[in-house]
C-alpha positions in Angstrom: 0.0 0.0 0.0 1.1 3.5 -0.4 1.4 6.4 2.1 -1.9 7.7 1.8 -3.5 3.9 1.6 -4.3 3.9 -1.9 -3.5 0.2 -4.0 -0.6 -0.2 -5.7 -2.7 -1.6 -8.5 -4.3 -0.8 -11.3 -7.9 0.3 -10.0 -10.2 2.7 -10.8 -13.1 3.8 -8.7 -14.7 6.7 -11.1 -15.0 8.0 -14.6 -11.6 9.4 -15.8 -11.3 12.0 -15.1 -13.1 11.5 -12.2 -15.3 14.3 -10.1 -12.6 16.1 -8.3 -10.1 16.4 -11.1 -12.7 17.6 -13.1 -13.3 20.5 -10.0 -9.3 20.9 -10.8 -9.6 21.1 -14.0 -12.3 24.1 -14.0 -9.8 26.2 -11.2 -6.9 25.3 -14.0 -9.1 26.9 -16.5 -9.2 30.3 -15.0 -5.6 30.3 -13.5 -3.5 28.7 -16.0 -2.8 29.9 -19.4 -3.9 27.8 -22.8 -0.6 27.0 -24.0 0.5 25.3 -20.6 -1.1 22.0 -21.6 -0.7 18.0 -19.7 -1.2 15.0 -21.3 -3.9 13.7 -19.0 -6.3 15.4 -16.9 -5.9 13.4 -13.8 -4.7 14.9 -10.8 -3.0 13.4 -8.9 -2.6 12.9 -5.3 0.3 10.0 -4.2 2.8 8.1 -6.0 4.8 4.8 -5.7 6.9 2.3 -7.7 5.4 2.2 -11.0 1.9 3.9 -10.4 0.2 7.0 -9.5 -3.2 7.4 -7.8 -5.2 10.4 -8.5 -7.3 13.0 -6.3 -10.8 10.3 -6.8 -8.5 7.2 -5.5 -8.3 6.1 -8.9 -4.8 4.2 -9.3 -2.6 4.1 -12.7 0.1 2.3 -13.7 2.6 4.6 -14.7 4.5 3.8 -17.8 6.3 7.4 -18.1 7.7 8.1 -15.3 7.3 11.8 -15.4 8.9 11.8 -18.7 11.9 10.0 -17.6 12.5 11.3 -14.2 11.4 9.2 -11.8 13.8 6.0 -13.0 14.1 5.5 -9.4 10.9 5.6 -8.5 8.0 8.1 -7.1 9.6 8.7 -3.5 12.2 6.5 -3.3 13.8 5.7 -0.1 17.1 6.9 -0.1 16.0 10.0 -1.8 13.5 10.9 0.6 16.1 10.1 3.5 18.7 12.0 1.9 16.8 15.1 0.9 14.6 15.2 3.8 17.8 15.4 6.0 19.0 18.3 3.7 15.9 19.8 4.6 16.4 20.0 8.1 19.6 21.6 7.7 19.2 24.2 4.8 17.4 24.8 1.8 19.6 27.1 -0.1 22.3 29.3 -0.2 23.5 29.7 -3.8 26.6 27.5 -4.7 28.2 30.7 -6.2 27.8 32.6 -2.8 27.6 30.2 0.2 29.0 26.5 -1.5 28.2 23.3 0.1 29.3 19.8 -0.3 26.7 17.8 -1.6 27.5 20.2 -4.8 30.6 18.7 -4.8 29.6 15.1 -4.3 27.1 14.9 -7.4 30.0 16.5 -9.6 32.6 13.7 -7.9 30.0 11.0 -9.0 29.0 11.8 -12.2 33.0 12.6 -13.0 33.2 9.3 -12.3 30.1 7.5 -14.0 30.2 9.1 -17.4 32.4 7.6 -20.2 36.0 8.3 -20.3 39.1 7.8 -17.8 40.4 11.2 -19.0 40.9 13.9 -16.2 36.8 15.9 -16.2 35.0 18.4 -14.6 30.7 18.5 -13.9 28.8 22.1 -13.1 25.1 22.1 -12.0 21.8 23.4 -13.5 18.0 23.2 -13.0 17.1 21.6 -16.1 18.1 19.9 -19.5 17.4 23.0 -21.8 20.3 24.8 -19.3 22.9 22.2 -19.4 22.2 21.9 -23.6 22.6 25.6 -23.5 25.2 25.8 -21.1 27.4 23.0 -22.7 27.5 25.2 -26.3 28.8 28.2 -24.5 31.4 25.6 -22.7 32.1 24.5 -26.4 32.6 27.9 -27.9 34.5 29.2 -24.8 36.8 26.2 -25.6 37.1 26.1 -29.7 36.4 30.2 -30.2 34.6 28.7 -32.7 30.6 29.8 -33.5 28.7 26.9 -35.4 26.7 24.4 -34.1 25.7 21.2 -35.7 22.4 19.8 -34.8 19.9 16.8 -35.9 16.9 16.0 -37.8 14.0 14.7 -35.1 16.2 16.7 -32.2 14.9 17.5 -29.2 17.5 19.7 -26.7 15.0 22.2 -24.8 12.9 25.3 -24.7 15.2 27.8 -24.4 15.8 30.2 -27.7 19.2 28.6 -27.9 17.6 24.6 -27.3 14.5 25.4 -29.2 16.4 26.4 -32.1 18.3 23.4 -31.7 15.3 21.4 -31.8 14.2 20.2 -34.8 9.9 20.0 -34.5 8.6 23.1 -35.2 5.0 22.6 -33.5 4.7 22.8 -30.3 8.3 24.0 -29.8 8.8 26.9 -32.6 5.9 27.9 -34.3 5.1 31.7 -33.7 8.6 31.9 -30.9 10.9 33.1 -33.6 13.4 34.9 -34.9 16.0 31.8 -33.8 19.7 31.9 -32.7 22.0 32.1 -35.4 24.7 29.6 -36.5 22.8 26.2 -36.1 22.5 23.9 -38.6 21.1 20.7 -39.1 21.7 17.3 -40.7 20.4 14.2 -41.5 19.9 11.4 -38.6 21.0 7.9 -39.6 16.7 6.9 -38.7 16.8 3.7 -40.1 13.5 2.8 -40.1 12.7 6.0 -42.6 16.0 6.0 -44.1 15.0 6.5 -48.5 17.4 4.0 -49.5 17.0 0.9 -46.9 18.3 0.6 -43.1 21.5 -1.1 -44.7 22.9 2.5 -46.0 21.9 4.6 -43.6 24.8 5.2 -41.5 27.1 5.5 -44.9 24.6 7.7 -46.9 23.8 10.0 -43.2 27.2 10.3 -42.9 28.2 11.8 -46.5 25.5 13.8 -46.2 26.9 15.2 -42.6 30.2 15.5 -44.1 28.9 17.4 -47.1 26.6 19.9 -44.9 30.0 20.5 -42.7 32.9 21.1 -45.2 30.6 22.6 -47.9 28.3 25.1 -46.3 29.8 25.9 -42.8 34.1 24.4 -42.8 34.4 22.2 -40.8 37.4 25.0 -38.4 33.8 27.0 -37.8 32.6 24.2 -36.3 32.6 24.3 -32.3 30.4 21.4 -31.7 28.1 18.8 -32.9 25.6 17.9 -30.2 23.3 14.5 -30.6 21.0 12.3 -28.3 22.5 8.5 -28.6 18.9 7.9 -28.7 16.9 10.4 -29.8 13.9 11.0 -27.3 10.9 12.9 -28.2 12.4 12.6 -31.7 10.6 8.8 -31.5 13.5 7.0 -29.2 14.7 6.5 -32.9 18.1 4.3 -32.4 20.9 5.8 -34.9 22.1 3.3 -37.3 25.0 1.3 -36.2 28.4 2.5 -37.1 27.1 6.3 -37.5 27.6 8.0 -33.9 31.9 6.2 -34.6 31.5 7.7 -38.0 31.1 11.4 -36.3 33.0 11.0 -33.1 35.9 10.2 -35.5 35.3 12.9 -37.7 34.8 15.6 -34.5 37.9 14.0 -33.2 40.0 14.5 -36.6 38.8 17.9 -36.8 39.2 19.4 -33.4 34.9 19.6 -33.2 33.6 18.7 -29.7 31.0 15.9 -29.4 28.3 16.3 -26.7 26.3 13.6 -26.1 23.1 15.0 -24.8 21.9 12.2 -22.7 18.9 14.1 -21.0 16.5 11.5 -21.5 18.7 8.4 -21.9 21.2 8.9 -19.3 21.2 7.9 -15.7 20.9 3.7 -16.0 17.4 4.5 -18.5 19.3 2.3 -21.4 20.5 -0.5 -19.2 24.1 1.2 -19.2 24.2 4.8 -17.3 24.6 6.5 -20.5 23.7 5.7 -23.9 26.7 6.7 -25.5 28.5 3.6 -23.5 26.6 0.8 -26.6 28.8 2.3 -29.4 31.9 3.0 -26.7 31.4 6.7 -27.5 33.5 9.0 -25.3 32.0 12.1 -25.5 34.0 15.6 -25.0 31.1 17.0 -23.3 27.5 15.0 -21.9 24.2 16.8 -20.5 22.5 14.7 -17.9 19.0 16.2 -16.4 15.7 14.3 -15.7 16.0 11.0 -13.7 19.7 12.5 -12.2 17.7 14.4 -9.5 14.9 11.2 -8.4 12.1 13.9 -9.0 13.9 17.4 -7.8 15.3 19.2 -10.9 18.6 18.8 -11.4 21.0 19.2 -14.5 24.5 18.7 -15.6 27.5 19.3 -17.7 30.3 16.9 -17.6 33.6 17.3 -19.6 36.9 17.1 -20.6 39.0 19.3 -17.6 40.7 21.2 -20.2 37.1 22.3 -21.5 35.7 23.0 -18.7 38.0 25.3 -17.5 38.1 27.7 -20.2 35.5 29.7 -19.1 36.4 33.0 -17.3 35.2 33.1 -13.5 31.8 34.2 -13.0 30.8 32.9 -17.2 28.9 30.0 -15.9 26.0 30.0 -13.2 22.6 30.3 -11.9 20.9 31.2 -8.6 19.4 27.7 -8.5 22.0 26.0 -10.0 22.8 22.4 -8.1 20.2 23.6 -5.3 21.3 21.3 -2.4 18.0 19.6 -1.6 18.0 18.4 -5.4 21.8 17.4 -5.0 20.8 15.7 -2.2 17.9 14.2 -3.6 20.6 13.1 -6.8 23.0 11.4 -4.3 19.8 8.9 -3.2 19.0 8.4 -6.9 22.6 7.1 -7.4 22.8 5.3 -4.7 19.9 3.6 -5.5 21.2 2.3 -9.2 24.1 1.4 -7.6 22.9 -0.6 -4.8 19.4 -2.1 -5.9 20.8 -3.3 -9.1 18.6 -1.0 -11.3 20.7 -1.2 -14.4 19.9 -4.9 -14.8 16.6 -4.2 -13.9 16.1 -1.8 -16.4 18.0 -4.4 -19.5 15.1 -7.0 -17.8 12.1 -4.4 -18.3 13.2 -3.6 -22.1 13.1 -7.4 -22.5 9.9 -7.8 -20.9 8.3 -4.9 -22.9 10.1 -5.5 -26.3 8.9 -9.1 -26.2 5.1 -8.6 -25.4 5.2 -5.6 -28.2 6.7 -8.5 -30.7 3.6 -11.0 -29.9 0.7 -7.7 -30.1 2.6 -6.6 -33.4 2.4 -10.0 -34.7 -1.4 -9.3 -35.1 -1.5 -6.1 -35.0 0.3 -4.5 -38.6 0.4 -0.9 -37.5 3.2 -1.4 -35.4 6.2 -1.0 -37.6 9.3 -1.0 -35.8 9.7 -1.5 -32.1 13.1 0.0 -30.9 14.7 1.2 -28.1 17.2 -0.3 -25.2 16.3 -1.0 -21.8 13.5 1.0 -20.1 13.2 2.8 -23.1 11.1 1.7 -25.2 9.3 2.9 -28.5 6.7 1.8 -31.3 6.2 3.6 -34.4 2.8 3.3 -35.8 2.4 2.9 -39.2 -0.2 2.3 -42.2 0.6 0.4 -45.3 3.3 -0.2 -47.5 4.9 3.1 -47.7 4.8 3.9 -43.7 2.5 6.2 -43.3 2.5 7.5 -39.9 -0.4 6.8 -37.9 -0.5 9.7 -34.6 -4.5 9.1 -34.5 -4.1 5.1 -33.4 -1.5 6.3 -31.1 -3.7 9.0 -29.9 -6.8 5.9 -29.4 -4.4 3.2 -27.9 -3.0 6.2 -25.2 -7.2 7.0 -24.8 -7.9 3.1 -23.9 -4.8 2.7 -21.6 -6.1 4.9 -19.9 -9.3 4.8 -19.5 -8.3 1.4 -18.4 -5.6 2.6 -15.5 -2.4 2.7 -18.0 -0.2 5.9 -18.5 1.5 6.3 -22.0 3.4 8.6 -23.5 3.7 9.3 -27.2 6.5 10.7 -29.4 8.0 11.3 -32.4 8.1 13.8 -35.1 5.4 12.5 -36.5 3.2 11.9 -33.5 3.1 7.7 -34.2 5.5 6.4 -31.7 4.3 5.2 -28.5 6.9 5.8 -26.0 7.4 3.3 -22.9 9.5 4.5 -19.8 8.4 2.7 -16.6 10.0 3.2 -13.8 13.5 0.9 -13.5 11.8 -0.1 -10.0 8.3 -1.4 -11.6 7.2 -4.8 -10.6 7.6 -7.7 -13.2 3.9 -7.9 -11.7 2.5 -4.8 -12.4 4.9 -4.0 -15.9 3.0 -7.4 -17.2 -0.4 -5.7 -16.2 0.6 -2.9 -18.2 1.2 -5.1 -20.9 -1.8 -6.8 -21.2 -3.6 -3.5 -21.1 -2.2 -2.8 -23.9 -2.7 -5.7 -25.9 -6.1 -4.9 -25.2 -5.5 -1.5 -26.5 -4.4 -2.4 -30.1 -7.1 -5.4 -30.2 -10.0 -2.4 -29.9 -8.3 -1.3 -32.4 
């Protein structure tokens, strides 16, 4: 049972939304502006390991995870020990006025986590679009170089800087413009969509990388090229085998930084703690945010010493910046992977999930491709031969899951792929439930 008594199980007690939300709902409407939307319209009330229970008692299982934060789950022990001590103590001071050690400690651990035996550095933020934005300044501090090379299907923040590295216009763009200058954009190795067949697209992405940077910008302009080892709202689309060496090389040969922005697929999500450890990328510079804090925001930059260090004192900062009840909250979450085996568990829930996805799309021919590693997990929806994408069966299996006590997310630059990121702490128990939910989903179908 959770705190406030509610099942851990799928169970709903009203309509969704129920009564109360729907009370919410009408305060939102005259508090909130429009464009500050929420997937569901369930309020919720208490949390746990793999569900959610809402303000009418109704109880989900939660297959997002906050968008990929809570990895370690809704109030996870050590996080709630560690942060609730910090609480007692202090609850800010700014690092860049007053510092404090837990700083330190997160910076210690994730210098010591990310890829690389090379000598590095970490500073803190509140969020992913700041430690995106933050790592390009670190990269143009270092190279004194302006251009920034980005990817189709990207997603790297809000920010002007991050939403004009992002590559969907709606939501992100429309009407937000004019955009930051010198950012351009190249093909992703998607091998699903790629024109010529999966087997050429890390080759044909590649030439046409090369081509974009020696042609159009030179490739000594060039002060970065940032990419998600698996791109997240993008569609958790997978990069072609062979194409992430292919640039890493290239960046290496020419004295461009790589940063690995690792927002959504760091922190154990993958199985590994970063994404970029599959291909044995060592990236000059990484972005972790989301499940780094357990729930509390939290962001950071991690790279090469050398790079680090070439800002001037004072360049780099924020009054929230590495808050110490979120660093202490972080210290829980990593203790947590380290200690309750949670990067197994998350290889064991991507086998769980990619295996009962295989049997539903073995009936079910809208699913095209299922892809992903570990707890992150993705279905593109198609129709017939030429892969139309399909966002309105997404948008009706999401609908049924949850009118039937099953949170899912969807993605993609399209709006087809279903996106699946449980918690790593989920029960085989209650991830099964999940499943069967959504077998059910595509059989309405």
């Amino acid at each position: 049972m959770s705190e406030s008594g509610q099942s851990q199980h799928r169970r709903l007690v009203t309509e969704v939304p129920g009564p109360l939300s729907r009370e919410l709902a009408a305060r939102r409407a005259l508090a909130l502006p429009a464009g500050l939307s929420s997937a569901f319209p369930m309020y919720i009330a208490d949390a746990g390991p793999g569900y959610v229970v809402d303000v009418d008692g109704n109880s989900f299982l939660d297959l997002g995870s906050g968008i990929a934060v809570t990895g370690v789950g809704n109030s996870a022990p050590r996080v709630v020990a560690r942060a609730g001590e910090q609480l007692t103590r202090f609850t800010h001071t700014c690092f860049m006025v007053n510092p404090y050690e837990g700083y330190l400690e997160v910076c210690e651990h994730l210098n010591r986590l990310t890829p690389g035996d090379h000598e590095k550095r970490t500073a803190l933020f509140n969020s992913g679009a700041e430690a995106v934005e933050n790592a390009v300044k670190y990269a143009r501090s270092a190279t004194g170089r302006p251009a920034v090379i980005v990817f189709d299907h990207a997603f790297h923040g809000r920010t002007l800087m991050t939403m004009t590295m992002t590559a969907a216009a709606a939501p992100y763009k429309r009407t937000f413009g004019p955009f930051a200058p010198e950012v351009y954009r190249v093909p992703m190795a998607y091998p699903y969509r790629w024109p010529s067949g999966p087997e050429n697209a890390a080759r044909e992405a590649f030439e046409q990388f090369q081509m974009v940077v020696e042609r159009q910008i030179g490739p000594a302009s060039v002060a970065a090229v940032i990419v998600e080892p698996i791109q997240g709202e993008g569609g958790f689309i997978v990069p072609a085998p062979g194409f992430l060496r292919q640039i890493a090389d290239y960046c290496a040969e020419h004295g461009i930084l790589l940063i690995a922005d690792e927002v959504q697929s760091g922190i154990g999500r993958t199985g590994d703690w970063f994404a970029s450890e599959f291909e044995q990328i060592v990236p000059d510079l990484m972005t972790t945010a989301k499940g780094l804090g357990g729930g509390l925001p939290l962001a950071g930059v991690t790279g090469r010493a050398e790079i680090m260090d070439s800002v001037h004192p004072g360049g780099i900062g924020g009054t929230y910046s590495g808050n110490p009840v979120a660093c202490a909250a972080a210290l829980g979450a990593i203790e947590s992977i380290e200690h309750d085996g949670l990067l197994a568990r998350a290889r064991r829930i991507g086998e769980i999930m990619t295996a009962e996805l295989g049997e539903i799309a073995a009936t079910a021919e809208i699913i095209g491709e299922i892809r992903g590693r570990g707890a992150m997990i993705g279905a593109e929806l198609v129709t017939g031969a030429d892969k139309t994408p399909s966002p309105d069966a997404v948008a009706a299996v999401i609908r049924y899951a949850r009118d039937h006590g099953v949170l899912l997310l969807s993605a993609g630059t399209y709006g087809n792929v279903l996106r699946l990121l449980p918690p790593m702490v989920v029960s085989d128990e209650l991830l099964f439930d999940a499943m069967g939910v959504l077998r059910a989903a595509f059989d309405a179908l």
